[in-house]
C-alpha positions as CSV (number, residue, x, y, z in Angstrom):
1,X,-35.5,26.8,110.6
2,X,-35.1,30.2,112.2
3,X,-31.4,30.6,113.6
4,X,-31.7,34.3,114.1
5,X,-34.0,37.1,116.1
6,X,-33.1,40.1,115.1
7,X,-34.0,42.0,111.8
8,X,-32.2,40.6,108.9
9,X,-29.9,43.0,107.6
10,X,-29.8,44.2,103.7
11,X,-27.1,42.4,101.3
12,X,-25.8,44.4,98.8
13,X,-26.4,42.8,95.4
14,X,-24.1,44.3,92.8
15,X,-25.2,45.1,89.3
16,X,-23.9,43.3,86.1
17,X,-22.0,46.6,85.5
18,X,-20.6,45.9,89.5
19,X,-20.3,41.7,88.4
20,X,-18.3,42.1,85.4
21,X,-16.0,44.8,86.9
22,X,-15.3,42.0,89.8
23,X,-15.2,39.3,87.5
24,X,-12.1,41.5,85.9
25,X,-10.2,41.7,88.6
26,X,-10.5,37.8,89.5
27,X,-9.1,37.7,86.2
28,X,-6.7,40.0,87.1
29,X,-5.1,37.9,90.1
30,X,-4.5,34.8,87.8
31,X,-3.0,36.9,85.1
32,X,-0.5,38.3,88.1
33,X,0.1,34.3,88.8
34,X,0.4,32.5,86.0
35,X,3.5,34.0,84.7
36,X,5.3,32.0,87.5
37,X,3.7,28.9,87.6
38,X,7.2,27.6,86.3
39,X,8.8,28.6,89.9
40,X,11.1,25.5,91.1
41,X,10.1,23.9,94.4
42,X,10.9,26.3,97.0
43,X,10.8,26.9,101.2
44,X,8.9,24.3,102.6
45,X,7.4,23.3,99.5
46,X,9.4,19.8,99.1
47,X,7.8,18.7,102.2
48,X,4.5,19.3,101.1
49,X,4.8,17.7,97.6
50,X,7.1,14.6,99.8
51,X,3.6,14.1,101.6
52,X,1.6,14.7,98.7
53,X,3.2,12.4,96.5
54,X,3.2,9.5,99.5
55,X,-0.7,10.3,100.0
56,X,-1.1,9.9,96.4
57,X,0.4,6.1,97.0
58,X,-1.0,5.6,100.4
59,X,-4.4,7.7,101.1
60,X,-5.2,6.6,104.8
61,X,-1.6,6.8,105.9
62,X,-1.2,11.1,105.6
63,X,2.4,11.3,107.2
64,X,3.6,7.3,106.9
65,X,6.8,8.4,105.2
66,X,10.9,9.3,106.7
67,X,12.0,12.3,105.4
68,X,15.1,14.2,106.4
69,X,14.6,18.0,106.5
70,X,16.4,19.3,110.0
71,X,19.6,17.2,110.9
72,X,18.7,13.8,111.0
73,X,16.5,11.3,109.1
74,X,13.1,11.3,111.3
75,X,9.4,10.2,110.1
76,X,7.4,12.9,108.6
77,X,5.0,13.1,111.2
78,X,7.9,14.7,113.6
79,X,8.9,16.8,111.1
80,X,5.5,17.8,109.4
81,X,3.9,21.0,111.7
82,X,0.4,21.0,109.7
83,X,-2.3,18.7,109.3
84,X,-2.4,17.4,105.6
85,X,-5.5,19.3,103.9
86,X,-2.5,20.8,101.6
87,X,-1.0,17.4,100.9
88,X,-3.8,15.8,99.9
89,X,-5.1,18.4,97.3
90,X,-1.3,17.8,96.1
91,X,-1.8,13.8,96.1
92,X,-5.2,14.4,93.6
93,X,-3.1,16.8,91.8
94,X,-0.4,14.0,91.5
95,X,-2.9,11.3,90.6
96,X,-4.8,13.1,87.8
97,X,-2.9,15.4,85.9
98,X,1.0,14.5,87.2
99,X,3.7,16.2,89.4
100,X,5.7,18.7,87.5
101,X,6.1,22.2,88.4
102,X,4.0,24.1,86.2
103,X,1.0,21.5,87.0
104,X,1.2,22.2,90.3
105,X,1.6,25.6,90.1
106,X,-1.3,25.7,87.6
107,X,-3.5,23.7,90.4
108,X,-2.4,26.0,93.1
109,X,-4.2,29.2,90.9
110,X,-7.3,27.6,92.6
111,X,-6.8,28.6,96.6
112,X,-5.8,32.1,95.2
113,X,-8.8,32.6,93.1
114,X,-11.0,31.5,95.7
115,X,-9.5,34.1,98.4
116,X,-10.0,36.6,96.0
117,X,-13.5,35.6,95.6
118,X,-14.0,35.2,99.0
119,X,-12.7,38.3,99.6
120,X,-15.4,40.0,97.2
121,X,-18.2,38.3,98.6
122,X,-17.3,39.6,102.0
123,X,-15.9,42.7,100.9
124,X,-19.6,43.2,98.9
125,X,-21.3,42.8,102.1
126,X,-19.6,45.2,104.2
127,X,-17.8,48.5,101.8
128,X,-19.4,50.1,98.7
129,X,-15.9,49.4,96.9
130,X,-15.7,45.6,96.9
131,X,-13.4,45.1,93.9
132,X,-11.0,47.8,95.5
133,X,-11.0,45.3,98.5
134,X,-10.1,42.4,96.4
135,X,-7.6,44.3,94.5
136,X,-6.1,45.8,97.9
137,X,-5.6,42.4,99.4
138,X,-4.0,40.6,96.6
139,X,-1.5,43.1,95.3
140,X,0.0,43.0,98.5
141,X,3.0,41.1,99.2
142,X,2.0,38.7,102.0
143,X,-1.2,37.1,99.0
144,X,1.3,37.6,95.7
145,X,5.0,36.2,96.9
146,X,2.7,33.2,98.9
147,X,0.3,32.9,96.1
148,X,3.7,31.6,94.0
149,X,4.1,28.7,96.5
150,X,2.8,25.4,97.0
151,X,2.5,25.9,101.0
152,X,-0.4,25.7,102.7
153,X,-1.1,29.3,103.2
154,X,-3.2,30.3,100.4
155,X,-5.8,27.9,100.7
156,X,-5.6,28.3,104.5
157,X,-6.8,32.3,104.0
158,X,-9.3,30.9,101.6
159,X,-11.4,28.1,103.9
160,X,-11.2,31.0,106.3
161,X,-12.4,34.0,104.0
162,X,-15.0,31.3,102.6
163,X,-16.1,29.5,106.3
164,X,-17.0,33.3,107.6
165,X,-18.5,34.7,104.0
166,X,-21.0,31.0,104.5
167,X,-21.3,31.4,108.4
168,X,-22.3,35.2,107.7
169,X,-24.9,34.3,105.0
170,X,-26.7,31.5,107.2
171,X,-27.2,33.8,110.2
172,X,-28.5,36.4,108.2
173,X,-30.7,34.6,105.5
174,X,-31.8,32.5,108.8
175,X,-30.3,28.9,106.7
176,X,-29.2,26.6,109.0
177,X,-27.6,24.7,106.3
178,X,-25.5,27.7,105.1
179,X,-24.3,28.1,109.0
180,X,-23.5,24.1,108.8
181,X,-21.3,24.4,105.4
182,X,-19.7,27.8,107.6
183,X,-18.4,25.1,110.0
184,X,-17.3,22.7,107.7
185,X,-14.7,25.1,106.1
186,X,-13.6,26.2,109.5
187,X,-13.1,22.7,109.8
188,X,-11.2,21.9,106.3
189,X,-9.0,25.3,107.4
190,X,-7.9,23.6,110.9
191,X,-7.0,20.5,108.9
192,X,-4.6,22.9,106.7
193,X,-3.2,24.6,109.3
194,X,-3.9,24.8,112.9
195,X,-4.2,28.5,112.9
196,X,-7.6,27.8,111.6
197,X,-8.9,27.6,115.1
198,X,-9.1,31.0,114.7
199,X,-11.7,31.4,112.4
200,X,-14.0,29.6,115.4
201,X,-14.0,33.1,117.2
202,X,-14.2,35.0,114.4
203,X,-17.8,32.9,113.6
204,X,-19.0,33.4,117.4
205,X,-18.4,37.0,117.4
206,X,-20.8,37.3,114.6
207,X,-23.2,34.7,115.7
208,X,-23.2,36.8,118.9
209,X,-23.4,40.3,117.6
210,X,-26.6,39.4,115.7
211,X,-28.2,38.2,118.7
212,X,-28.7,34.4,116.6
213,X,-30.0,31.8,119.3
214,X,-27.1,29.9,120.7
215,X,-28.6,26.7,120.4
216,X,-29.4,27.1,116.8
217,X,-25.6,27.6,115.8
218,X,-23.4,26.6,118.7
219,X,-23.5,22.7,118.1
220,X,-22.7,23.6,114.4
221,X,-19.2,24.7,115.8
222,X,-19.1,20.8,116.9
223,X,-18.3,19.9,113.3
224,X,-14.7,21.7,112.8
225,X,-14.0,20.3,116.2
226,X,-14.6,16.3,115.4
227,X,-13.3,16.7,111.8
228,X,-10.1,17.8,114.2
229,X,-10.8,15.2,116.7
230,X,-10.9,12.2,114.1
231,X,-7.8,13.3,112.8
232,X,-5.9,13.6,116.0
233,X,-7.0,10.3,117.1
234,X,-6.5,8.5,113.3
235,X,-2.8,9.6,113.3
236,X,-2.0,9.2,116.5
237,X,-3.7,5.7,116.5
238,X,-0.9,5.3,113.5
239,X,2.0,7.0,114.7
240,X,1.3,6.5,118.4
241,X,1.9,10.9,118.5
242,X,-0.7,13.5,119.3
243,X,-0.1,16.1,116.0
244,X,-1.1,19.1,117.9
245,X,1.4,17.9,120.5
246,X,4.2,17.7,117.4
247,X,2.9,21.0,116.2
248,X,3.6,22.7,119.5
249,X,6.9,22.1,119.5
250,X,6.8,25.0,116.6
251,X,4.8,27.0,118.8
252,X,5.9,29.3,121.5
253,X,7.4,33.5,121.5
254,X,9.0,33.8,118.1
255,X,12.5,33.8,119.7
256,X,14.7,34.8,122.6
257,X,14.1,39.0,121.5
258,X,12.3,41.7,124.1
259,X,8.9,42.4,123.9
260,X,9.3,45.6,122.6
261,X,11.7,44.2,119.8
262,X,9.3,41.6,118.7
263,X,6.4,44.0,118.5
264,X,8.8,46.1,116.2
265,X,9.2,43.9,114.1
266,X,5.8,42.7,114.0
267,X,4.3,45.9,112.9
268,X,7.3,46.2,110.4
269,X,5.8,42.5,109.1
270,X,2.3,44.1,108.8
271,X,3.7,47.5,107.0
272,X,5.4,45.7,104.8
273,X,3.1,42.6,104.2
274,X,-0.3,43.7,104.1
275,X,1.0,47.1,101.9
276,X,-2.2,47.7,100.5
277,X,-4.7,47.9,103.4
278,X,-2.1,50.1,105.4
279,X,-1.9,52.3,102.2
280,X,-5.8,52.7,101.6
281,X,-5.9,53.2,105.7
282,X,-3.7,55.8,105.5
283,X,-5.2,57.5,102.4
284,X,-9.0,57.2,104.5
285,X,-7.7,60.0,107.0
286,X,-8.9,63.8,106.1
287,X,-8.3,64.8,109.9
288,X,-5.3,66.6,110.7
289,X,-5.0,65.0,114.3
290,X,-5.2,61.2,113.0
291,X,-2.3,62.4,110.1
292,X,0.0,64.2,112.9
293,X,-0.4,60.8,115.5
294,X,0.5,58.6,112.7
295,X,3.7,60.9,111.4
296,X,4.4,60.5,115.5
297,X,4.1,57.0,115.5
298,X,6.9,57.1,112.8
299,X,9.3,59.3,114.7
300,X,8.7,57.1,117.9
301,X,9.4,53.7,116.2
302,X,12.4,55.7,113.9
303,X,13.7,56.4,117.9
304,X,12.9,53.0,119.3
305,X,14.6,51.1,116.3
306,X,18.2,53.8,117.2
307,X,18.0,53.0,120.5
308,X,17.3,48.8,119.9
309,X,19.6,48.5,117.0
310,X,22.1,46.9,118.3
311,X,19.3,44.0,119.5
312,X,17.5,44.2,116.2
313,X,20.0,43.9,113.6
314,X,21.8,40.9,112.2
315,X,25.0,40.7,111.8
316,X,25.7,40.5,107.9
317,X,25.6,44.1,106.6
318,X,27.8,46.6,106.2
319,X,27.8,50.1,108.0
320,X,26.6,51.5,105.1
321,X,24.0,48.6,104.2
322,X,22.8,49.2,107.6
323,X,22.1,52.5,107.3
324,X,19.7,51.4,104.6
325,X,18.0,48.6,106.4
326,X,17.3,50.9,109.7
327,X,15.6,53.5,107.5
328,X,13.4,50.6,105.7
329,X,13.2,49.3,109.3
330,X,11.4,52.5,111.0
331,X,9.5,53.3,107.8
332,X,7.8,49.7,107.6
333,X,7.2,49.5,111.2
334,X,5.8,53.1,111.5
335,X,3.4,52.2,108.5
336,X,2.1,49.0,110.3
337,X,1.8,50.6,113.9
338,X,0.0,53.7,112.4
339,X,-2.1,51.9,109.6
340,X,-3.2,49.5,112.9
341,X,-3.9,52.7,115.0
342,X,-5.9,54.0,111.9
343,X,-7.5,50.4,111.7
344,X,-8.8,50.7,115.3
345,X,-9.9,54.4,115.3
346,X,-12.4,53.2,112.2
347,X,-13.4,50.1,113.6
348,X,-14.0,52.5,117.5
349,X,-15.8,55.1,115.5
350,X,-18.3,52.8,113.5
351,X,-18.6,50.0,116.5
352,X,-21.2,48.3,114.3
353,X,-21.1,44.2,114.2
354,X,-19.3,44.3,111.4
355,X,-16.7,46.2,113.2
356,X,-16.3,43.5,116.0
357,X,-15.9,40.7,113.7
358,X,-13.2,42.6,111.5
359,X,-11.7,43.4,115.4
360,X,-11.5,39.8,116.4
361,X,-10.5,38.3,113.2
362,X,-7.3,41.2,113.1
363,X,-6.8,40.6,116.7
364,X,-6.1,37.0,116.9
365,X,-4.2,36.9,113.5
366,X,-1.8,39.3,115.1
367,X,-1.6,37.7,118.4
368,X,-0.6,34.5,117.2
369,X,1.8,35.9,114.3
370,X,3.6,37.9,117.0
371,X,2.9,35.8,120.6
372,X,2.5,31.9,119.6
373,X,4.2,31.0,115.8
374,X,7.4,30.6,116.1
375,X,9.0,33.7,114.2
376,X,7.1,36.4,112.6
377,X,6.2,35.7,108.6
378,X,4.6,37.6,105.9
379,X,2.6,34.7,104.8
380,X,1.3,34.3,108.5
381,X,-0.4,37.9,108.4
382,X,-1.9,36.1,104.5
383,X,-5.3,35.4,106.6
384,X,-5.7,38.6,108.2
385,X,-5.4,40.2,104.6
386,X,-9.2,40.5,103.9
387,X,-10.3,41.8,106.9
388,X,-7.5,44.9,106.6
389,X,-8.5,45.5,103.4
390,X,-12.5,46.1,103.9
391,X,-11.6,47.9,107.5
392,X,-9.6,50.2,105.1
393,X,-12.5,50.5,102.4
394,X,-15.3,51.1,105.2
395,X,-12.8,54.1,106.5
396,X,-13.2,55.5,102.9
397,X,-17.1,54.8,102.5
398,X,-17.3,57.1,105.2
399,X,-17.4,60.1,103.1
400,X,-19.8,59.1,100.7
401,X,-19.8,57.8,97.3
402,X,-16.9,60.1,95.8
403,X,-13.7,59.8,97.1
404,X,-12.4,62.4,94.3
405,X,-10.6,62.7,91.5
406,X,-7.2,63.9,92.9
407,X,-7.2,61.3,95.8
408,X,-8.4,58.4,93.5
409,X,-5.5,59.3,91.7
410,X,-2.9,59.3,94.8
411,X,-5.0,55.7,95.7
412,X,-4.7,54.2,92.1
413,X,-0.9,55.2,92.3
414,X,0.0,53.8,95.7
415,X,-1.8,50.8,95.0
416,X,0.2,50.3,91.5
417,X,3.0,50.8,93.9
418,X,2.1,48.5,96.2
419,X,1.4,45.7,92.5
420,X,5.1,46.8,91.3
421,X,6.7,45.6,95.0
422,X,5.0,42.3,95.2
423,X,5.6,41.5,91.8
424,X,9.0,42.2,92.0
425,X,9.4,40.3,95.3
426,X,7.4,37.2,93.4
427,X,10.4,37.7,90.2
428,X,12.9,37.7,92.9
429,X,11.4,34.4,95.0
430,X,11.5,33.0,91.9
431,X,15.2,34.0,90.9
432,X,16.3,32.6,94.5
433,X,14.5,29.2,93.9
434,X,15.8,28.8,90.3
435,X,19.4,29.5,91.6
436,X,19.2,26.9,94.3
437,X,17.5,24.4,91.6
438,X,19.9,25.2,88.6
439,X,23.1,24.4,92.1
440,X,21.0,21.4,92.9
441,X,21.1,20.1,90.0
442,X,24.5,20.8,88.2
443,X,26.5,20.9,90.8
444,X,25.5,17.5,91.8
445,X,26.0,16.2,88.3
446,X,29.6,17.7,87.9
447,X,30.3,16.2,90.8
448,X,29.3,12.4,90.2
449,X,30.6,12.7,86.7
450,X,33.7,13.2,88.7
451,X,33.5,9.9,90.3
452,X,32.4,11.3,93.7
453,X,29.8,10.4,95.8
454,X,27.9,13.4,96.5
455,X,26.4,15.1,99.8
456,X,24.8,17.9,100.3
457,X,23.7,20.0,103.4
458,X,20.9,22.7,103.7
459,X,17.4,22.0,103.1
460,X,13.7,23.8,101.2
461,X,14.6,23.4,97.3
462,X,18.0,23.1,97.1
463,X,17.5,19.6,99.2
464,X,14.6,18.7,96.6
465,X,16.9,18.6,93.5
466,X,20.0,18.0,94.9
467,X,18.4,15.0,96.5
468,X,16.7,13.8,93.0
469,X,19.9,14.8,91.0
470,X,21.6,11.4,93.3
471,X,22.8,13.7,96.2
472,X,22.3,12.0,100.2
473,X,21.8,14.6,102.8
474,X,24.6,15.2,105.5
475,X,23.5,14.1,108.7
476,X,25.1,15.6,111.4
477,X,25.8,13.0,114.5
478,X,26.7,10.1,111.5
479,X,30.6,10.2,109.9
480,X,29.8,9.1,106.8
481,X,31.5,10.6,104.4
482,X,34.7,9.1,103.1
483,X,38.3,10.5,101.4
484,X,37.8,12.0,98.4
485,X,33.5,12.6,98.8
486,X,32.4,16.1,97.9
487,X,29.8,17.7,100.3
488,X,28.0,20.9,98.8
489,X,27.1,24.1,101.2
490,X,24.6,26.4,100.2
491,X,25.0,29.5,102.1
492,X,21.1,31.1,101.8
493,X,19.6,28.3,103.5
494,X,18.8,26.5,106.8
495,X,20.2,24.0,109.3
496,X,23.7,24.0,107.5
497,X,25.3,21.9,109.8
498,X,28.9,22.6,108.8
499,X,32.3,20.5,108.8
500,X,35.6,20.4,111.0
501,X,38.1,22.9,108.8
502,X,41.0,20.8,109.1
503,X,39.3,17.4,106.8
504,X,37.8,19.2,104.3
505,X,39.3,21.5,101.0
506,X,37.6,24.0,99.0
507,X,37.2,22.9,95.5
508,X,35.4,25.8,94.6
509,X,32.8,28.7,95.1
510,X,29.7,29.1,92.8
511,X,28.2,32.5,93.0
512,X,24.8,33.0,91.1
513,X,24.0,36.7,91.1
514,X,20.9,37.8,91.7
515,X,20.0,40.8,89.7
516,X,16.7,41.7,91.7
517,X,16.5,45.2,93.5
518,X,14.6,44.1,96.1
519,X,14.7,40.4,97.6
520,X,12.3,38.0,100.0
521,X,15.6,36.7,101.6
522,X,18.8,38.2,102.1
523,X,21.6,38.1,104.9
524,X,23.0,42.1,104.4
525,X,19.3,43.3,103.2
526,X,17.6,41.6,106.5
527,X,15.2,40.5,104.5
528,X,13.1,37.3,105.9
529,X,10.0,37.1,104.5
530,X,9.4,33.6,105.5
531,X,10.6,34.2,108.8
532,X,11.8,36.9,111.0
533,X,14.8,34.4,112.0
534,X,16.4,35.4,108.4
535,X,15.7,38.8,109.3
536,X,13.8,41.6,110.6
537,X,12.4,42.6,107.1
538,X,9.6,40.7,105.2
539,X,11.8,42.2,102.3
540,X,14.5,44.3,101.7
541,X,16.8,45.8,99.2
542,X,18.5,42.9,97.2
543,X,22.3,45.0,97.6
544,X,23.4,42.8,94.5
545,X,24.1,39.8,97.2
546,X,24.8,36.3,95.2
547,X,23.7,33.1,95.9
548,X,27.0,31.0,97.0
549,X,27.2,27.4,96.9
550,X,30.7,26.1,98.5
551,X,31.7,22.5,96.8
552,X,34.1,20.8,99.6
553,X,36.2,17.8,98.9
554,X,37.0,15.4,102.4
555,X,40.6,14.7,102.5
């Protein structure tokens, strides 16, 4: 079946030299993730493996389950803003191999090693460098600090990376099945997270740019839409709610900020999250013109963040501490605005079909990080990853095989640079999420050896195991707690609801220090990787902040 009219353009096929070298650095990117596959449950991951482990139970009833996760008990399908493709890999997970940590985390390695070879099969299509690509895109913060999670991000990036690499190869081998499996992942990806819907443009744009027949591959795009339409209609025949409709209550500007303050802090998201790519964009300029606009672009964001920091910054640091986070501030949004300018002068200057893919698929990640999600994340720039990177590598192709022996070396050291900040950001994750496990846990225990009933307030891990240690979560319209109850308050979390002064004492304070130089979450560093609510970093400088857990007795 013939699906396309054009010429059919040549695939590069690497040599086994070119295979094994990319088969390395797959290797590579587990090595990088299995050293924290014993990461306590962390962010949103309790509801996920809540879900999973009730799907493992019940497998036609995704979200039949109460959970309490904002201020109130409330079924999980008014609390859960994503279909359940990521719950249900947990649930097999669960059923065949158990539900501890390291299992899942070991599980999880699968997502990240098929982005990464997703990645390299696009990458191999469209730069000479395919393995710098792969390496580019997964040393960078948003793939390694995500990567360490069991959220539904990673394997979101992947049926996206994987749906366009199938779509690509069936419009230009001319195999309709190939174009059919294409849709399916686009499909599997909206049933992980809704922002698959747009890998659906992403597909078109290519479709179109090729000149392929419309009606060989436009009903093909019908598939992702029923799997969608099946699944809205199945829960809502259960639940007697629309998902989407749930899911848009998540949606909307990312808060009450101006315009110009959120695209600040977007482009400081992209610097700092997608490192890599904006490194190798940067390093693809020879002309003095591109270098000068880009060192402009700094000192006009550096000015913009002066005159908006009063707007911008929260409210936890010290003058001095400030100081810091402005500078980090104007740097990381410089680096994203001008690596995104340099992005769009390659992709103006080539204009190939390639080109316009790579446009759209940037495009729409970045308009729905910064102009429908709810706050600006690192992990929500995850999908647009790939396409940065190989925009990046084509900017270097363009002069020629050799990129030299004195810039490889500057390239090889930023990007080590680039590995040494994610990494570090992935020990420091990992030093939060043990804290609030190790205050979940014992302080809970202390506290019923004690004789007390126990409560607890805050949510993402620190709920998980205070909750399985015999804690009950604080809801905030109910007086339940009686004389003599303990409540425990962690300070970095969410949705602590608080209590009146006057009825409660102040047993004690548990600090656990965090010994990390930089940090994913952080009150005086601004650092909100998972959301720009947190702060206006995606990470910041750790300023030796503790952990604090407050222990309160009712009188």
């Amino acid at each position: 079946m013939s699906i396309y009219d054009g010429p059919v353009p040549d695939a590069k096929q690497p040599g086994s030299r070119g295979r094994a070298r990319d088969l390395a650095l797959v290797v590579l990117v587990v090595l990088l993730l299995v050293p924290f596959t014993s990461k306590p449950l962390h962010i949103d991951d309790p509801l996920f493996v809540w879900a999973g482990e009730a799907l493992a139970k019940d497998p036609l009833h995704p979200y039949g389950t109460s959970v309490h996760w904002f201020e109130s008990t409330q079924p999980m399908h008014e609390v859960m803003f994503n279909p359940p493709g990521d719950p249900y890999f947990i649930a097999l997970v669960t059923r065949v191999f158990g539900s501890s940590e390291r299992t899942l985390h070991l599980a999880f390695l699968l997502p990240a090693v098929l982005f990464a070879v997703g990645t390299l099969r696009l990458a191999g299509r469209w730069c000479r460098r395919p393995g710098l690509a792969v390496l580019a895109a997964c040393v960078s913060p948003a793939f390694l600090v995500s990567a360490t999670s069991l959220m539904p991000d990673v394997w979101m990036a992947a049926l996206s990376t994987w749906s366009v690499a199938a779509w690509i190869d069936g419009i230009d081998r001319r195999k309709a099945a190939f174009v059919a499996l294409g849709a399916l992942l686009a499909g599997a990806c909206i049933l992980t997270k809704y922002v698959g819907f747009g890998t659906l443009p992403v597909l078109v744009a290519y479709a179109l740019g090729r000149r392929a027949r419309i009606g060989s591959w436009l009903p093909f795009l019908l598939l992702p839409l029923l799997l969608w339409g099946a699944y809205e209609l199945a829960l809502h025949a259960q639940t007697g709610a629309w998902p989407i409709a749930v899911a848009s209550h998540a949606s909307g500007p990312p808060s009450n900020r101006s315009p110009i303050d959120v695209a600040l802090i977007a482009a400081a998201f992209l610097g700092g999250s997608a490192l890599a790519p904006m490194i190798l964009a940067w390093a693809s300029v020879r002309k003095r013109g591109a270098i000068a606009f880009a060192l402009g672009t700094i000192l006009v964001v550096s000015l913009g963040v002066w005159l908006r920091w009063s707007a911008l910054q929260h409210a936890h640091a010290s003058p001095d501490q400030a100081i810091v986070v402005g500078i980090e501030f104007a740097l990381l949004s410089g680096c994203g605005l001008a690596g995104l300018f340099l992005v769009g002068r390659c992709l103006w200057m080539k204009r190939g079909v390639e080109d316009l893919v790579l446009a759209v698929w940037i495009t729409e990640i970045l308009v729905y990080v910064s102009c429908v999600n709810w706050s600006i994340s690192a992990r929500a720039l995850l999908p647009a990853l790939p396409a940065l990177a190989i925009v990046a590598l084509r900017a270097l192709d363009r002069d020629g095989a050799s990129i030299g022996a004195v810039r490889g070396a500057v390239i090889a050291a930023l990007l080590v640079l680039s590995a040494g900040i994610s990494i570090e950001l992935a020990i420091a994750d990992g030093e939060i999420a043990r804290s609030a496990k190790r205050a979940g846990e014992i302080l809970v225990l202390e506290q019923r050896s004690a004789g007390r009933r126990v409560w607890y307030q805050g949510h993402w891990g620190f709920q998980y195991y205070a909750q399985r240690a015999g804690a009950t979560a604080m809801e905030k319209d109910k007086r339940l707690v009686s004389s003599g109850d303990a409540v425990i308050v962690p300070m970095l979390n969410t949705n602590v609801i608080g209590v009146p002064e006057k009825e409660y004492r102040t047993l004690n304070t548990e600090r656990h220090d965090l010994h990390v130089p930089l940090t994913t979450l952080g009150r005086a560093a601004n650092a909100g990787f998972y959301s720009s609510t947190l702060g206006i970093l995606p990470f910041g400088f750790g300023f030796e902040e503790p952990a604090s857990y407050w222990v309160l007795i009712h009188r």
